[in-house]
N, C-alpha and C positions, 0 to 999 in steps of 0.2 A: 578513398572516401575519408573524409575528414571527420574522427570518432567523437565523443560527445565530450570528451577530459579534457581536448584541444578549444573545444567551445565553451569551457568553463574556465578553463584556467584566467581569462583575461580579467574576470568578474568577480575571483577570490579575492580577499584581502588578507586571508587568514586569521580572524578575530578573534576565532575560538576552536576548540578541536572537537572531533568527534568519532564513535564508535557505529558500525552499522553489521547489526548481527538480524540473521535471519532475512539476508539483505537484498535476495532472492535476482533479481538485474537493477537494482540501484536505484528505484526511482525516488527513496528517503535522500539517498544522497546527492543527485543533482537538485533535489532543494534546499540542503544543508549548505550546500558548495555555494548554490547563487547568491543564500544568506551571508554568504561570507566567513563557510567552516574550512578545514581540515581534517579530511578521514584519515585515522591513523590506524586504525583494524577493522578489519569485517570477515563474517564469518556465514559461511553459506554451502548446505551440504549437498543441494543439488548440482550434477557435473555440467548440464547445460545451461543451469541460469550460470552458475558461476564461466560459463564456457563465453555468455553474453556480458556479465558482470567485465571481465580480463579483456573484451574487446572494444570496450568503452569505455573505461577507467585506467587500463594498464597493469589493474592489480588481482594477481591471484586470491581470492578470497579465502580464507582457513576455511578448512572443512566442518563436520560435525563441530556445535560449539561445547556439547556435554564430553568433547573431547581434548579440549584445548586447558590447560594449565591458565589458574586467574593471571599467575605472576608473566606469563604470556602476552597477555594484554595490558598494551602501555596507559600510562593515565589520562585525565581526558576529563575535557568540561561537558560532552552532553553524550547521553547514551539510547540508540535509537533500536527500535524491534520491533518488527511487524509480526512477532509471536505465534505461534498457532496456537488454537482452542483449543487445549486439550481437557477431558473430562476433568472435572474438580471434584467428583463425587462423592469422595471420601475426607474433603474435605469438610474440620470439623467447625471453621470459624472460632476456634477454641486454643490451638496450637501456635496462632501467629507464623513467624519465618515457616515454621514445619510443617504447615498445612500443605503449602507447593511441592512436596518430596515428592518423585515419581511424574511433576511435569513439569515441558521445558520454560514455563516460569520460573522455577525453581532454581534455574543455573542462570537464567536474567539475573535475579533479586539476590545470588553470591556474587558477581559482578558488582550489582549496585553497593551490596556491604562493605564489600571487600575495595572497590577504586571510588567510590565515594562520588561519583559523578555531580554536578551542580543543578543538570536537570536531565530530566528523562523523557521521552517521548517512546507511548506503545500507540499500537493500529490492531486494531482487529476487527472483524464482520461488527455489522451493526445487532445480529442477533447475539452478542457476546455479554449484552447487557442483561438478558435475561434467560442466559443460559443459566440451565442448572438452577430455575427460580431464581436468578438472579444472587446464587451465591457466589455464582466463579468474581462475578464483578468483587464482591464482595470482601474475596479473599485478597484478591490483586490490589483496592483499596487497601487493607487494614495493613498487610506485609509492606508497604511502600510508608505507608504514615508510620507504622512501629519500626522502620529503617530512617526516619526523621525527615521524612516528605511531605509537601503540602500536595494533594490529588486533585487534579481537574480534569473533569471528564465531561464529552460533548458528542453526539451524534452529528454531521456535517455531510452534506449531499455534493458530489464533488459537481452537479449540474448549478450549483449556485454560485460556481466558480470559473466558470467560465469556458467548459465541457460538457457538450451534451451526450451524457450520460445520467442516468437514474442512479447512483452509486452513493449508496450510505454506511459510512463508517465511523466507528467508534474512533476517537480520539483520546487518548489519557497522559495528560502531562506532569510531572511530579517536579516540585521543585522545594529545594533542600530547603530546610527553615532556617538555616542561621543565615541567608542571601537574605537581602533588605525587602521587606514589604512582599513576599511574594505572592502576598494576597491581593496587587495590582496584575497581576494575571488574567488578562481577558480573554478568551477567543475570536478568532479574527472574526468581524462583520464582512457575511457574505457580500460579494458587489453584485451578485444576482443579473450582471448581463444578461441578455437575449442570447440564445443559443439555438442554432440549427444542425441539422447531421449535415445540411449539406458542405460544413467548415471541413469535413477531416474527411470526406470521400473524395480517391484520386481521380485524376481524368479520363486515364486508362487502364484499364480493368483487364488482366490476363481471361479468358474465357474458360481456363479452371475454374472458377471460383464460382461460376453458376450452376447452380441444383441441377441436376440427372432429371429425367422425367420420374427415376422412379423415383430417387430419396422427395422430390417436391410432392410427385404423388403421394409416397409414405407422408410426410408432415398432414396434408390435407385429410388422409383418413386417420389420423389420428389424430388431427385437430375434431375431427366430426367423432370421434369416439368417445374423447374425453368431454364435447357437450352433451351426448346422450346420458355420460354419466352425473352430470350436472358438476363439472368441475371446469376450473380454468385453463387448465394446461395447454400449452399447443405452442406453435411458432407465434414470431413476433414481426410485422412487416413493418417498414419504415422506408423514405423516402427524402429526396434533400431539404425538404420542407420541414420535416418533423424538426420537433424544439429538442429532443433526447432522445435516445436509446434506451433498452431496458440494460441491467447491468451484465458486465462480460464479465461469464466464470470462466478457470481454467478450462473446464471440459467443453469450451466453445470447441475444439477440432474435433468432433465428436459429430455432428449435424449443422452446427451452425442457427437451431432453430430459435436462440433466444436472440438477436439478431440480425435477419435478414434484410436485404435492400433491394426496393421495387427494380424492375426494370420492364423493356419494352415485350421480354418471353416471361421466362421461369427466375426466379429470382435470384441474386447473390448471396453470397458470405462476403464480410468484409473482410480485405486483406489484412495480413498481417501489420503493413505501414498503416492502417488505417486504424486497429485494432489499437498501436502505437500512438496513433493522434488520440483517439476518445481516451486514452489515460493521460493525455497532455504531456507524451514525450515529444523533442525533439526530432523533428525530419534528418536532423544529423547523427542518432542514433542508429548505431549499428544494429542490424539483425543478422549475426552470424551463423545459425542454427534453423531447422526446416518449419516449415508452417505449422508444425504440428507443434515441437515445441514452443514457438514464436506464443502461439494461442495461449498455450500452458504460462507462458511467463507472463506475458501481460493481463491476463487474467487473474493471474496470483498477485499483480502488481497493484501498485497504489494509483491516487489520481494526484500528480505532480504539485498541479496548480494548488489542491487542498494542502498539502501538508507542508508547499513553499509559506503559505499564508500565514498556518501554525506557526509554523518556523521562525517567522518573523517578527512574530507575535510574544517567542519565548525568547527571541534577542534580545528585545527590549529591556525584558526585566533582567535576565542576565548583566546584562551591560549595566544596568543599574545594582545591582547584586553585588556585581562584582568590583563596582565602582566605588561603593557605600562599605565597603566589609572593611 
């Protein structure tokens, strides 16, 4: 099977270099790569994403990053992190760099101090905006501008990209202020194509992946439970027609009820390769690890097509950044 490094490589040009921490299976970095980057470290503490990371890229990714030495990580024009949320709650909006002690923002933004990168791109849930009242946002803004960043922040639906998916994330780009104009920084214009599920369902389907009488029975009474208590919960049906999907979390291997796909009995879970399409990987990525994890990583993953576009988007001013300096 031909891995996805071997389908990138023809496409690089190598224009600019890049860091992918928190890299979880790569989908930051096959948009960095198509943009025309070089990843020179990444670092990622799960054993099965990075199990899937080393089987499509060829690179072991460093482990834990609060463990790794800055002077470890080489230098580098853009620095990428799809972060986890962690509490900010004691943060005081007060302390600047200090407020992020105790999360793993905190070893991001000595990174960013310390190798000085030209631009930065974070990813996080679209609730991240208003975590915490909207102070975690907050704090990640004012630590990045008091580190001499210009902040651009956008909510972006990765179904407006040309994946049917419902999938809304935060985008935040930070770009150094002594680069030229980095206030020409725009966000990409969605292309908003038409989008159908039936793009990324295979043609054949193992007959695992179809609900038991009982787990479908389970869903259906507890679809009927949660209307008696007048809330929305339940599974999610869709069909090749439908325009998107609701969005896939990691604990999709779990039931599969967020979602489902009609068929002619009881219904599906979508496979793993298909799980792979609605985040706009590659059919030539590898899935070396079991459905279970498969679920988990793609789940935890990003939507390709979105943050290829970003990506693209912070070339631009780069190349003129770096052009103008």
């Amino acid at each position: 099977m031909v891995g996805a490094k071997q389908v990138y490589e023809m496409e690089r040009k190598h224009r600019f270099t890049f860091i992918d921490l928190f890299a979880g299976i790569g989908g930051m970095r096959i948009a960095f790569e198509r943009a025309g980057g070089k990843c020179v470290f990444t670092s990622e503490w799960d054993k099965f994403a990075a199990q899937t990371y080393a089987a499509n890229f060829g690179d072991a990714p460093a482990g834990d990053i609060t463990k790794v030495p800055i002077d470890k990580i080489p230098n580098h024009n853009i620095l990428l992190a799809g972060f986890p949320c962690q509490p900010f709650s004691n943060a005081g909006l007060k302390l600047g760099f200090d407020d992020t002690r105790g999360t793993l923002f905190f070893d991001v933004a000595q990174i960013i101090k310390k190798r000085r990168p030209e631009m930065v791109l974070l990813e996080n849930v679209k609730g991240f905006v208003i975590h915490d009242r909207g102070r975690t946002h907050a704090v990640v803004r004012n630590v990045l501008e008091d580190l001499g960043y210009e902040v651009h922040s956008k909510v972006l639906n990765a179904s407006d990209f040309g994946v049917p998916q419902n999938r809304e994330r935060i985008y935040i780009v930070a770009i150094r202020t002594d680069l030229s104009q980095p206030s020409l920084f725009e966000f990409p214009r969605p292309p908003k194509k038409p989008t159908r599920v039936g793009q990324i369902l295979e043609k054949r389907v193992d007959r695992k992946y179809t609900l038991s009488d009982k787990l479908w029975n389970g869903h259906k009474r507890r679809l009927r439970e949660h209307r008696e208590r007048g809330n929305g919960f339940g599974y999610s049906l869709f069909g090749p027609e439908s325009t998107r999907t609701s969005t896939i979390s990691a604990r999709y291997y779990k039931d599969g009820s967020e979602i489902l796909i009609r068929t002619s009995g009881n219904p599906r879970k979508i496979t793993p390769r298909e799980a792979a399409r609605l985040q706009g990987f590659p059919d030539s990525f590898v899935i070396p690890v079991s459905d279970t994890q498969a679920y988990k990583q793609f789940g935890n993953s990003v939507a390709v097509p979105v943050v290829e576009a970003v990506a693209r988007s912070m070339i631009r001013i780069f190349n003129k950044g770096v052009g103008n300096k």
